[in-house]
DOVOTI-942337 format. One record per residue: residue number from 1; z, x, y of N, C-alpha, C in turn. Coordinates in pm, 1 decimal, m for minus. Example, Ala and Ser with C-alpha at 12.3 -4.5 7.8 and 13.67 -1.06 7.14 Angstrom:
residues 2
REC baba     n_c3     n_c1     n_c2    ca_c3    ca_c1    ca_c2     c_c3     c_c1     c_c2
REC    1    780.0   1319.0   m569.0    780.0   1230.0   m450.0    780.0   1320.0   m330.0
REC    2    708.0   1285.0   m225.0    714.0   1367.0   m106.0    787.0   1290.0      3.0
end
This chain:
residues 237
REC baba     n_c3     n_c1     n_c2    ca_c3    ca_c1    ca_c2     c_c3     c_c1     c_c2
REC    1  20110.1  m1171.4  14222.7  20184.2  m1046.1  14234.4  20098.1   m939.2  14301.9
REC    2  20166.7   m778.9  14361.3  20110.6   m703.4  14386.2  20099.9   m635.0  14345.8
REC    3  20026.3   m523.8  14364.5  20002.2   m397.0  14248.6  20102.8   m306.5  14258.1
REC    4  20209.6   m337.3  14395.4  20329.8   m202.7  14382.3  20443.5   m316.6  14293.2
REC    5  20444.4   m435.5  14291.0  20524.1   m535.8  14228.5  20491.0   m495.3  14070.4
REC    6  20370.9   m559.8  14026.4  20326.0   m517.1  13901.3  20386.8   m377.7  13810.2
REC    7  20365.9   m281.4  13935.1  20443.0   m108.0  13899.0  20572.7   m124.2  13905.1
REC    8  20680.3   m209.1  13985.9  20805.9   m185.6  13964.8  20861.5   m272.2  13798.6
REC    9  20818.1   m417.9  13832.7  20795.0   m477.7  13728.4  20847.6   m397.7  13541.8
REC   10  20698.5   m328.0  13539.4  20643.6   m297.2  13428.5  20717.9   m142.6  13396.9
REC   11  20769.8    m84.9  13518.8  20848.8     62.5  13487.5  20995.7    m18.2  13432.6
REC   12  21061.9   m111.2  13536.8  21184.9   m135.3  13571.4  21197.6   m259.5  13374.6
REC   13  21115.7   m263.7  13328.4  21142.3   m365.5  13169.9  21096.8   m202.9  13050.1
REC   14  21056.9   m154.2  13087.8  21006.5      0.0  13021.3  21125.0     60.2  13040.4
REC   15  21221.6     98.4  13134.3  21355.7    163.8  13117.3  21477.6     72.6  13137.6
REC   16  21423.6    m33.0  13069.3  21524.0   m149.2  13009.2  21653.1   m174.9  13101.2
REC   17  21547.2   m208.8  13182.0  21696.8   m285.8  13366.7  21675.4   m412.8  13388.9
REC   18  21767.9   m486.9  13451.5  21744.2   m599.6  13474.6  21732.0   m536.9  13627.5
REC   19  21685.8   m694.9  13685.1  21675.9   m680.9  13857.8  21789.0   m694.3  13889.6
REC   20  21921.6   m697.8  13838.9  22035.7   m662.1  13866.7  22082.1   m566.0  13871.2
REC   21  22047.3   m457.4  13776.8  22096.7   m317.2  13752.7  21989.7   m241.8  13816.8
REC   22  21884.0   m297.3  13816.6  21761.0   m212.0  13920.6  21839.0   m237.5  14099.7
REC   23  21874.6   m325.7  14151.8  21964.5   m351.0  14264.3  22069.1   m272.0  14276.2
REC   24  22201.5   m271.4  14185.0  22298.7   m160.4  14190.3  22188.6    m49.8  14218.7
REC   25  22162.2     18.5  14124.3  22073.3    180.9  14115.1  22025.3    150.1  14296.9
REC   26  21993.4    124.1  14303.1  21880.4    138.6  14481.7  21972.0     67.1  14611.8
REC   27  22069.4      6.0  14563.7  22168.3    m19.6  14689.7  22087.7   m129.7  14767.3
REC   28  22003.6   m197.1  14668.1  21917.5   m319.6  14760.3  21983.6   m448.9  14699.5
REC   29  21939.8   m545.3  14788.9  21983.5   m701.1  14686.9  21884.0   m745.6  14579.6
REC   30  21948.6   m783.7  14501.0  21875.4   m826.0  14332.6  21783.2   m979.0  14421.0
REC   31  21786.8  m1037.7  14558.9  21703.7  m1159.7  14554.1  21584.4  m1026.1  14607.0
REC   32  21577.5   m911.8  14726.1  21483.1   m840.9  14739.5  21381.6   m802.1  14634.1
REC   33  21450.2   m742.2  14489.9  21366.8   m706.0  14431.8  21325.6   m768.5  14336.0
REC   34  21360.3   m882.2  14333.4  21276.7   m998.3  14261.5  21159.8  m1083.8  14357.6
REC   35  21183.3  m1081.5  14490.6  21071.9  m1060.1  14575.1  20947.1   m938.6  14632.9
REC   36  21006.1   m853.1  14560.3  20903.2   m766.5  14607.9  20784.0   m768.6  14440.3
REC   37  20928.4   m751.6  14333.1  20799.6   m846.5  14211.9  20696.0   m907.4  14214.7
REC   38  20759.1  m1030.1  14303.1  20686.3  m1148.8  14313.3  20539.6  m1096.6  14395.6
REC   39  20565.5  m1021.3  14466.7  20454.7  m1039.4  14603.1  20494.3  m1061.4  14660.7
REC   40  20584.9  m1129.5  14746.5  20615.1  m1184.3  14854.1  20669.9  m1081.3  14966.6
REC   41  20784.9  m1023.5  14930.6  20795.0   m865.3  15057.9  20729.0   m768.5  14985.0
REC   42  20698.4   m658.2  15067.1  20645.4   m571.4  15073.4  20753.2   m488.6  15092.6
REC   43  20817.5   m380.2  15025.0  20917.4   m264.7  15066.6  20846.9   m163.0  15164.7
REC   44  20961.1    m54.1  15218.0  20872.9     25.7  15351.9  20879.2    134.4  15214.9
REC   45  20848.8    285.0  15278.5  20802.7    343.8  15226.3  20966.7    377.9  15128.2
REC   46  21035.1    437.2  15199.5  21174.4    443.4  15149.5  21232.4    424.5  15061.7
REC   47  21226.8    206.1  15091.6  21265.5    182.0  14968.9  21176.2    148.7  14848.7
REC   48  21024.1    201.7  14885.1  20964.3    199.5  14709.8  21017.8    315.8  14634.0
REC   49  21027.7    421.6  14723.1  21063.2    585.6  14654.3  21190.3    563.6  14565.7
REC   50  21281.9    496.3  14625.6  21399.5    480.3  14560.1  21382.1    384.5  14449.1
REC   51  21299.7    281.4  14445.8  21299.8    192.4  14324.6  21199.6    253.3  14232.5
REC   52  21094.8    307.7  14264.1  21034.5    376.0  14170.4  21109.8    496.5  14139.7
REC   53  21178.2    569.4  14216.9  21263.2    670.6  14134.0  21372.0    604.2  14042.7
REC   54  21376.3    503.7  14037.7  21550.5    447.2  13992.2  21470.3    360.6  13839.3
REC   55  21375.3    337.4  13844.6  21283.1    295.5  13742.0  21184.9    428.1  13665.7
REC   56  21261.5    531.0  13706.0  21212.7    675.0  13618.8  21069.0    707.4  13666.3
REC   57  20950.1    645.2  13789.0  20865.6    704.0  13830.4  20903.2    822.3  13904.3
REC   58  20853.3    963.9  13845.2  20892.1   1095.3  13884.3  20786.4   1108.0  13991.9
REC   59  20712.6   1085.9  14029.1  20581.4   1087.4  14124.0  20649.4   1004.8  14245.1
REC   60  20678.1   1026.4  14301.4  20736.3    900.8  14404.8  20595.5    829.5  14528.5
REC   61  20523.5    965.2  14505.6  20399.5    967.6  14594.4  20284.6    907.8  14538.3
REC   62  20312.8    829.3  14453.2  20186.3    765.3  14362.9  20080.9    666.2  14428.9
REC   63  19991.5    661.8  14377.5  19867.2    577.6  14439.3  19957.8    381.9  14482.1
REC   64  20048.4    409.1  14378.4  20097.9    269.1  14444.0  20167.4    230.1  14570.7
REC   65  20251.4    331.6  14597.6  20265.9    355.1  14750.1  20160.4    313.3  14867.8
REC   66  20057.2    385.9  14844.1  19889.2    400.7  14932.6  19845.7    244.6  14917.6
REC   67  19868.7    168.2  14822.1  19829.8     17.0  14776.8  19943.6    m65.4  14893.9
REC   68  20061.8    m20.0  14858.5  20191.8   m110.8  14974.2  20133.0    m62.4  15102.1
REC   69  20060.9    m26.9  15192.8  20057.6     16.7  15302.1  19951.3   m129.7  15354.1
REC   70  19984.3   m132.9  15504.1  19883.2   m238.0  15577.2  19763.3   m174.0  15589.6
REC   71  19671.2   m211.1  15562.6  19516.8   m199.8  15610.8  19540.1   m127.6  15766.4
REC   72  19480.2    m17.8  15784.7  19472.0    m26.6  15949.2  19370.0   m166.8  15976.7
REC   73  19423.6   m180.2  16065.4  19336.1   m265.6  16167.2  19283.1   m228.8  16302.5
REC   74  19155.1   m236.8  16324.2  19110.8   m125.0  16440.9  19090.0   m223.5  16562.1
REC   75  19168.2   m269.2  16682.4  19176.5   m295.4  16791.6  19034.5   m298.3  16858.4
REC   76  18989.8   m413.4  16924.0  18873.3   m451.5  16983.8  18850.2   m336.1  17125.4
REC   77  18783.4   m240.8  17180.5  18821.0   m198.5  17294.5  18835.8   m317.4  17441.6
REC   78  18906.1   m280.3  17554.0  18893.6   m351.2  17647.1  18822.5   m327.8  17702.2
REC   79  18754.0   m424.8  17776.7  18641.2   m456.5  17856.8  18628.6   m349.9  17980.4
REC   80  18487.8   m318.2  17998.9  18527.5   m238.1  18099.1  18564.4   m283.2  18225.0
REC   81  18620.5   m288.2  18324.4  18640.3   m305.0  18458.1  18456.9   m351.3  18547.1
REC   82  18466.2   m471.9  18580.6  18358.9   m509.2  18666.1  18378.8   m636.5  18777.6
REC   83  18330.4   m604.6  18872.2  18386.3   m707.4  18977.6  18242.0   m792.7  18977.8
REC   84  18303.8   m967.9  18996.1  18206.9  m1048.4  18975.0  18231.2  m1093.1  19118.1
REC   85  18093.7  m1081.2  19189.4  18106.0  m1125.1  19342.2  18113.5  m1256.1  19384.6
REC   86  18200.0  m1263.0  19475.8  18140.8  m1423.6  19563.7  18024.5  m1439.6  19595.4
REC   87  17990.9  m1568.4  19537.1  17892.8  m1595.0  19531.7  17865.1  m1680.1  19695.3
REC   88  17726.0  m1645.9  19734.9  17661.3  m1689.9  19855.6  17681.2  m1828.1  19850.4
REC   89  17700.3  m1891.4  19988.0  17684.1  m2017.4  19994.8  17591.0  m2083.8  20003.9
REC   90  17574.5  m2220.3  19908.7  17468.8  m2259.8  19866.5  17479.0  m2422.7  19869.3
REC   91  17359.3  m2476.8  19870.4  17404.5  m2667.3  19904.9  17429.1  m2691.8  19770.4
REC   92  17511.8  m2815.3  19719.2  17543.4  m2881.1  19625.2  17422.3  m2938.9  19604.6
REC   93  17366.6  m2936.6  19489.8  17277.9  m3015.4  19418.2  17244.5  m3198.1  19395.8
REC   94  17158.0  m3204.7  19435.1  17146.3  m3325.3  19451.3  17151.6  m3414.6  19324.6
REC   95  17210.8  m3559.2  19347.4  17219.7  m3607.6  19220.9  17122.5  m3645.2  19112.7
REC   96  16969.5  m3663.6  19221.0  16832.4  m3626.7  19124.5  16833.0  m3482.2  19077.1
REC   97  16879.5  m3395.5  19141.7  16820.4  m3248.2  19030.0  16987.6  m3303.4  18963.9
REC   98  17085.9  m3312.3  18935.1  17183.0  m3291.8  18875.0  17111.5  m3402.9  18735.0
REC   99  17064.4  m3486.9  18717.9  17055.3  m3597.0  18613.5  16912.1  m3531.0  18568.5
REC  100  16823.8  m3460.5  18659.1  16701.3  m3400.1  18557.6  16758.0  m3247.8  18493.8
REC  101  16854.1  m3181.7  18571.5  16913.8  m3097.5  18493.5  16984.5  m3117.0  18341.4
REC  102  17072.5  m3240.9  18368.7  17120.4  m3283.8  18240.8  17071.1  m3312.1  18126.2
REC  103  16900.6  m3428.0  18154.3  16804.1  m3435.7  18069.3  16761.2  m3319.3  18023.5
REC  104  16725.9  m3193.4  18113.5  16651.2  m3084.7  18069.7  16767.2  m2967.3  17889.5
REC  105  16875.8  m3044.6  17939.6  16977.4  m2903.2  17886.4  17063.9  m3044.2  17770.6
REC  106  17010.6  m3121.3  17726.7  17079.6  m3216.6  17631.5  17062.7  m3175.6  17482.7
REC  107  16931.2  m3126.2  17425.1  16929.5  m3071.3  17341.8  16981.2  m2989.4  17321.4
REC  108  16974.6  m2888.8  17334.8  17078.6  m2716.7  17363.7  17237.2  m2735.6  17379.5
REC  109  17238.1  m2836.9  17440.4  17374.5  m2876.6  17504.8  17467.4  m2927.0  17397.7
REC  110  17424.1  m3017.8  17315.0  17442.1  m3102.0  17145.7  17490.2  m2932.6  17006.7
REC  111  17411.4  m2883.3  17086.7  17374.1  m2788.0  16965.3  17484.4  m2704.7  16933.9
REC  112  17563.6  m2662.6  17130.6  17648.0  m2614.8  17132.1  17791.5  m2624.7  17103.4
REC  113  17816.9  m2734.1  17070.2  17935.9  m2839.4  17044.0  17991.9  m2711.0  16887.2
REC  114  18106.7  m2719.8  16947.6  18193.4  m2635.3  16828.8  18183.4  m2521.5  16827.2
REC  115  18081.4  m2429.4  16875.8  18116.8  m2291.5  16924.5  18213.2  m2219.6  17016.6
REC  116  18188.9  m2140.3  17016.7  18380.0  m2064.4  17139.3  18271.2  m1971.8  17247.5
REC  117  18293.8  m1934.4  17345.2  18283.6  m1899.1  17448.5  18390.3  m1748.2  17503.4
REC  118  18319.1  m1626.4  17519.8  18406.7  m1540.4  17586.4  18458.0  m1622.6  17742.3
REC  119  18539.0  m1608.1  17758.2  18617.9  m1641.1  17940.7  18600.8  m1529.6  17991.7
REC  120  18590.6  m1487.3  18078.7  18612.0  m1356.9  18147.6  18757.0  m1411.6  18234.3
REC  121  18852.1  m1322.8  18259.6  19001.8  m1287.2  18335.6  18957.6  m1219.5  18452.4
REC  122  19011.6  m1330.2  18572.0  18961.4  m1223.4  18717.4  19141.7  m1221.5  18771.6
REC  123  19133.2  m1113.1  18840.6  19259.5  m1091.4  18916.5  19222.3  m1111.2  19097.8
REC  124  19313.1  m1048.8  19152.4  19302.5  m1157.1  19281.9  19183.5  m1107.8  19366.3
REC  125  19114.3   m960.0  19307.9  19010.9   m900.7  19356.6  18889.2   m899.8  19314.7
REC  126  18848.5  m1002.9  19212.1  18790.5  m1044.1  19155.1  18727.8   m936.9  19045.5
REC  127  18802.0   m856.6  18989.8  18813.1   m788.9  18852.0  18864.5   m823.7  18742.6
REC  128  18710.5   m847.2  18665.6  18723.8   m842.3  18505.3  18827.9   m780.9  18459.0
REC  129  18964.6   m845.4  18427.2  19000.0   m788.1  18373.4  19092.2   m767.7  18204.3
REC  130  19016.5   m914.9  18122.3  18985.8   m925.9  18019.4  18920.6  m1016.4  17998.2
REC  131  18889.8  m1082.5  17865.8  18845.5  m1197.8  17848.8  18917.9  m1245.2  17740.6
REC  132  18949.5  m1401.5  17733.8  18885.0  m1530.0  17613.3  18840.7  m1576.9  17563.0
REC  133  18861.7  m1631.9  17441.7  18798.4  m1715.2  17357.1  18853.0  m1859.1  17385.6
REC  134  18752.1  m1914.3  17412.8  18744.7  m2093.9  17484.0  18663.7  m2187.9  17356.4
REC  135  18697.9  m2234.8  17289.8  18599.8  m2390.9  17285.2  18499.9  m2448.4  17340.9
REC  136  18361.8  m2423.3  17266.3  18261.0  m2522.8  17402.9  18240.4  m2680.9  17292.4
REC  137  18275.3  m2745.8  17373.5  18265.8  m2885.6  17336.1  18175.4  m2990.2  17405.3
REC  138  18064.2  m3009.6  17332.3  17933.2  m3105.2  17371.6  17915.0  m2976.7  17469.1
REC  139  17896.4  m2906.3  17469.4  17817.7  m2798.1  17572.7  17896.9  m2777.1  17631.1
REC  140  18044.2  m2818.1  17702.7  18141.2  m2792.4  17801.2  18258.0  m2692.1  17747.8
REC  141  18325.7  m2644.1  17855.7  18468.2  m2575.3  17871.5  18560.7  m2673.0  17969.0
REC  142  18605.3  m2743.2  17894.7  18716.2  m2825.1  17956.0  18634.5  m2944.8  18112.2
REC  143  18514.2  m2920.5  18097.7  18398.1  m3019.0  18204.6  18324.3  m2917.7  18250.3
REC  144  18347.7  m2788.9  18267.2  18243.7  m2709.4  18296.3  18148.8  m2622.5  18198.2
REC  145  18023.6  m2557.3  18303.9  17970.9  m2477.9  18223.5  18004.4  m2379.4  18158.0
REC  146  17991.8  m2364.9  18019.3  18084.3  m2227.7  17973.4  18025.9  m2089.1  18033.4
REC  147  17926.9  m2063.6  18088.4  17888.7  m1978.9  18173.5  17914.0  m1948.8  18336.6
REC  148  18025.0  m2068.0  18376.9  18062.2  m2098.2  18534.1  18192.4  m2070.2  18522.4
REC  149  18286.9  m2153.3  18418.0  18423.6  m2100.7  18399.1  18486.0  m2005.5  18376.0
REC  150  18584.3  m1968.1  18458.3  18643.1  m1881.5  18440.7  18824.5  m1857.2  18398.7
REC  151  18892.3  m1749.1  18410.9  19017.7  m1744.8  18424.5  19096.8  m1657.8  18534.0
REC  152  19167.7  m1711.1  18619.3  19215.8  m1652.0  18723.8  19387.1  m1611.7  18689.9
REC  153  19397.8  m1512.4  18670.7  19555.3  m1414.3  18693.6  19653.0  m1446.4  18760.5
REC  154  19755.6  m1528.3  18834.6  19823.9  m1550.6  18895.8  19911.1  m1385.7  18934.9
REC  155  19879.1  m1338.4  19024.1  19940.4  m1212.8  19108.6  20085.2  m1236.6  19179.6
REC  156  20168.2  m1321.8  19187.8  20285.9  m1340.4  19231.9  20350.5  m1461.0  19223.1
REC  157  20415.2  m1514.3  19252.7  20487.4  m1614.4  19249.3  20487.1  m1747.9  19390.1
REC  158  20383.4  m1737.0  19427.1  20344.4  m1827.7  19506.5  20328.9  m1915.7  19516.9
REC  159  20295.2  m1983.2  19405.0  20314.0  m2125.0  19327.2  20417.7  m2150.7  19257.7
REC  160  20528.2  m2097.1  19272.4  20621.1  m2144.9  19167.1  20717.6  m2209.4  19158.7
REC  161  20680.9  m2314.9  19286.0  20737.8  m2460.3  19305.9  20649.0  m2490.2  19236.1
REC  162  20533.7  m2488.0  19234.3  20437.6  m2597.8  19155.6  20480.7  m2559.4  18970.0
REC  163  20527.5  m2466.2  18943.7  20595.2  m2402.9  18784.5  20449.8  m2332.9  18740.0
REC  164  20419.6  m2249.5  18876.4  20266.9  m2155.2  18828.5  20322.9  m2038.4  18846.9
REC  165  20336.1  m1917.6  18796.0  20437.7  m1778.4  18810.2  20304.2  m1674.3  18766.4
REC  166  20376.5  m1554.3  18821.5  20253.7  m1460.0  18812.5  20253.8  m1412.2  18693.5
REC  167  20189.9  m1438.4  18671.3  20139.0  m1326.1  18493.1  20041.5  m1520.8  18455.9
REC  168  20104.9  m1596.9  18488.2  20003.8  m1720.1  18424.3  19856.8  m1722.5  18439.8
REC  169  19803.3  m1798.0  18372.3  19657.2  m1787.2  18378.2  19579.6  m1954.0  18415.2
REC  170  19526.3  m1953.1  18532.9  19472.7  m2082.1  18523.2  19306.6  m2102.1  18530.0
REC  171  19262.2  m2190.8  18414.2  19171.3  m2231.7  18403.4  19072.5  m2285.8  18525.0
REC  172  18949.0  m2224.1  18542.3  18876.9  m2283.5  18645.1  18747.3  m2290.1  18640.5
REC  173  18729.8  m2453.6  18700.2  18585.3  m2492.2  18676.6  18516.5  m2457.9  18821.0
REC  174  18338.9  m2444.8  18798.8  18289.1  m2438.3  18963.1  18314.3  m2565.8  19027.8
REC  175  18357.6  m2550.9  19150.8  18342.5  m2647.4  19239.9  18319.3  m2611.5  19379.0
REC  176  18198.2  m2687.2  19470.5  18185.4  m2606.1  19598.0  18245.0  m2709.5  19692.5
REC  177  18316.4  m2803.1  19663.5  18371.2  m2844.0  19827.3  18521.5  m2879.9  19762.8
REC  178  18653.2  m2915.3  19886.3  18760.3  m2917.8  19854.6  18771.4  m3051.9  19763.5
REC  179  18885.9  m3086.9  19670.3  18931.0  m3159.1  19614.7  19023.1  m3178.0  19666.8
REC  180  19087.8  m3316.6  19720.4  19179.4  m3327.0  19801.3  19372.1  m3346.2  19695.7
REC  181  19428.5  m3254.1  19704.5  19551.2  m3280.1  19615.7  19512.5  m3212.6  19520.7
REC  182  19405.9  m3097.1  19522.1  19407.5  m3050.7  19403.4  19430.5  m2900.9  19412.3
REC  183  19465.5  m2792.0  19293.9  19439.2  m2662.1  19312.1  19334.2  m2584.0  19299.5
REC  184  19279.5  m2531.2  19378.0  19157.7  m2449.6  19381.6  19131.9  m2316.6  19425.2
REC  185  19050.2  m2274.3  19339.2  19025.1  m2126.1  19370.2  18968.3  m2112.8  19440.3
REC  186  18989.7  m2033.1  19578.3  18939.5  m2043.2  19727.8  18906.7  m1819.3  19743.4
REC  187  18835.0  m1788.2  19845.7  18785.0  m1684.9  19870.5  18815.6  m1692.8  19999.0
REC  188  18958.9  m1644.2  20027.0  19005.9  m1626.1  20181.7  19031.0  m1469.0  20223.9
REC  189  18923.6  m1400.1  20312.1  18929.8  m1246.9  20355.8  18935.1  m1146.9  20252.1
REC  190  18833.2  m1173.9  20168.5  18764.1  m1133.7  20087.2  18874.5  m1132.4  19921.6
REC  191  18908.7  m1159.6  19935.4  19050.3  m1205.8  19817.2  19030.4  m1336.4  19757.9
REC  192  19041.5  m1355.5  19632.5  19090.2  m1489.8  19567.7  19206.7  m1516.0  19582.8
REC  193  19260.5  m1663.8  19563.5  19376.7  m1699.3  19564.8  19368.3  m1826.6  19559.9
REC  194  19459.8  m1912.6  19456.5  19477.7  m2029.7  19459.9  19598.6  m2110.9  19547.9
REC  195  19556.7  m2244.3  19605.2  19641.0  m2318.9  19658.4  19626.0  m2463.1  19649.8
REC  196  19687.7  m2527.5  19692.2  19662.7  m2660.9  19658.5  19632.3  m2726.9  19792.4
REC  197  19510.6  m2827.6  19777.4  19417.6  m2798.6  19902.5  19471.3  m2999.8  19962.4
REC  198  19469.4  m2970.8  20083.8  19501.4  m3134.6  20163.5  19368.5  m3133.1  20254.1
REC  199  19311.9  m3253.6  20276.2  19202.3  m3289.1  20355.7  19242.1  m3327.6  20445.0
REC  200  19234.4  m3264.1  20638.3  19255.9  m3358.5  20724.1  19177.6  m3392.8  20764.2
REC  201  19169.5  m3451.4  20905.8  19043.0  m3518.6  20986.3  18920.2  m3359.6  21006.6
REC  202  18827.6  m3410.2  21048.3  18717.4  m3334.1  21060.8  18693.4  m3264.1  20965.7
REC  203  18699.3  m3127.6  20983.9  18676.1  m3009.2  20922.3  18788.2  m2927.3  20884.4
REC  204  18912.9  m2986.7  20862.8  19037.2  m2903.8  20868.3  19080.5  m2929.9  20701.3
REC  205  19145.8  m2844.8  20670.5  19193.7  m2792.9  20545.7  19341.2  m2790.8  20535.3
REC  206  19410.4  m2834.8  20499.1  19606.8  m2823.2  20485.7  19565.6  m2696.8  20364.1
REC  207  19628.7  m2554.5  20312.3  19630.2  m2513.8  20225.2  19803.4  m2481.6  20198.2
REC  208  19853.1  m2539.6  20074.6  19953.3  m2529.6  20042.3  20025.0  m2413.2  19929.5
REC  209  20120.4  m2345.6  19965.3  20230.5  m2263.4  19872.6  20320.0  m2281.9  19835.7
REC  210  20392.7  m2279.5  19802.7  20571.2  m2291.7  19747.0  20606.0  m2194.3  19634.5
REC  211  20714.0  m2088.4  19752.0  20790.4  m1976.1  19640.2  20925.1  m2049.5  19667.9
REC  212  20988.1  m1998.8  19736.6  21138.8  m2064.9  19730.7  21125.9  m2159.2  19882.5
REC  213  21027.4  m2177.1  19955.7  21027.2  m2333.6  20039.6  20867.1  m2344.1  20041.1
REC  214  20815.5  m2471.1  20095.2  20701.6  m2496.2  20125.7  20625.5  m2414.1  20239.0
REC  215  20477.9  m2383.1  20183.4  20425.7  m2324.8  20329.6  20314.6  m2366.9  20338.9
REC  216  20250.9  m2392.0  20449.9  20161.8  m2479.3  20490.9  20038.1  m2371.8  20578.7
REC  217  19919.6  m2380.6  20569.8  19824.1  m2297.3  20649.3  19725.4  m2398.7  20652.7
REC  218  19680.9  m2426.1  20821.9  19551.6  m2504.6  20833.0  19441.5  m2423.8  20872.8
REC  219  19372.1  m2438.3  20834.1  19206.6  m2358.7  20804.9  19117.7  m2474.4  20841.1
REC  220  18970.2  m2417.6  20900.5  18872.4  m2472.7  20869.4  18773.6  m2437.6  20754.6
REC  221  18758.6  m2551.8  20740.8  18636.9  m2507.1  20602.5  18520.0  m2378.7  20625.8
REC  222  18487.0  m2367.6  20766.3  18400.6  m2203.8  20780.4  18502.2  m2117.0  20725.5
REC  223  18642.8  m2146.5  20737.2  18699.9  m1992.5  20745.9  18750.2  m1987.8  20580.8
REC  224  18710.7  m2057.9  20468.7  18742.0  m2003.4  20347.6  18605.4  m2064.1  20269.1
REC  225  18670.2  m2008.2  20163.5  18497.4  m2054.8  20068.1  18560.9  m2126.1  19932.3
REC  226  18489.5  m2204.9  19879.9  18529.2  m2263.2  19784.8  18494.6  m2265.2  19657.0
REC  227  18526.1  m2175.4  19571.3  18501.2  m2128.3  19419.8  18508.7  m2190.1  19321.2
REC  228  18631.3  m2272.2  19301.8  18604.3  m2351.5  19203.9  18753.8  m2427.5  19183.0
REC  229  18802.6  m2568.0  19078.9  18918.3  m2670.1  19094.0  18954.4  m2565.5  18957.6
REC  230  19095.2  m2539.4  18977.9  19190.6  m2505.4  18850.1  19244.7  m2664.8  18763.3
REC  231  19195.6  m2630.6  18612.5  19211.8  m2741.5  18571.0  19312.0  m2739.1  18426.8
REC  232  19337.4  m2617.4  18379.6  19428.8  m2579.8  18277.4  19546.3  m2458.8  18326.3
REC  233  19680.9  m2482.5  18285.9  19746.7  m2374.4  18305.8  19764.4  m2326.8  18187.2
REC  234  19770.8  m2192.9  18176.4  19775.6  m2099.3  18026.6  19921.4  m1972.2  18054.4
REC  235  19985.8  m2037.5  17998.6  20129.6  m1946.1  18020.2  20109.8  m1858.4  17935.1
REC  236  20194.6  m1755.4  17981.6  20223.5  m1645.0  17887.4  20389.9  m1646.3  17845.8
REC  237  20365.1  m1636.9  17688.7  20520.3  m1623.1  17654.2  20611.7  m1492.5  17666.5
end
């Protein structure tokens, strides 16, 4: 029970009512105020005044009132606004430093298993503009570093043949060269933006859209940069 339950309770058997005749008196239903007894609802302010007045509490403003109220709860502030730059282009790591890296970071890496991870939220200008709480599992965020991954904003509806709409959020790991058939976060004229990337001969790039038909842009790999493969979609309801 609660302590404003306990007070209706103990007034409402003291001026000899049932939770039937306490219901008539207050114009509420007799299952309400055998739930608010219980603990289970909570009345607003209103209707305690009326059941404690109707149960002969002349104080209507009593400390039990101040007890029915929610806790404030004080809101985390938001993050401040910071733009995380494209990063310089750099060679992919070789598969000897990649396997002495792994050896070097296995301990630490073990340790981290079951902790959560802030995400940082970038929009299409690459502004912070919240963060997540992620899962790091065996040291990872979904295969990446929880310090590399990020979350990218979907800004319009450009994907939404693929069922990606703007306000969605997709998960992204680093990656520096294209994945062929896959979606990736690319740095085209100084903007992010995801598309879904086709490999042709040489050096050429298919980059794909779909709002209401398909659209197609061929690029060379000088002319965009490659940030990282989207590997989770995170809808918003």
């Amino acid at each position: 029970m609660s302590r404003m339950g306990d007070t209706i309770r103990q007034n409402r058997t003291k001026y000899g009512l049932t939770e039937k005749q306490l219901a008539k008196k207050t114009g509420l239903a007799e299952s309400f105020i055998k739930d608010v007894e219980q603990g289970r609802r909570i009345p607003s302010d209103d209707q305690a005044r009326r059941i404690l007045k109707a149960c002969g509490v002349t104080d209507s403003m009593s400390p039990e009132l101040d007890t029915a109220q929610e806790p404030e709860v004080k809101l985390r502030p938001k993050p401040r606004p910071y733009i995380i730059p494209v990063p310089e282009n750099e060679p992919a790591p070789t598969p000897a430093q990649r396997e002495a890296q792994a050896e070097s970071n296995d301990a630490w890496l073990d340790a981290l298993g079951g902790v959560v991870k802030r995400v940082p939220v970038l929009d299409k200008k690459g502004l912070v503009i919240d963060h997540m709480l992620f899962p790091v599992t065996g040291g990872k965020i979904e295969g990446g570093a929880p310090d590399k991954v990020l979350l990218y904003r979907m800004e319009d509806d450009a994907l939404s043949g693929f069922r990606i709409h703007a306000g969605d959020l997709l998960l992204v790991v680093p990656e520096k060269t294209p994945v062929d058939d896959a979606l990736m976060l690319l740095a085209v004229k100084g903007q992010r933006v995801v598309r879904r990337v086709k490999k042709l001969e040489g050096s050429k790039l298919m980059l794909q859209s779909y709002d209401r038909e398909l659209k197609i842009d061929s690029v060379l790999w000088g002319e965009i940069q490659v940030l990282g493969r989207c590997v989770k979609l995170i809808r918003s309801l």
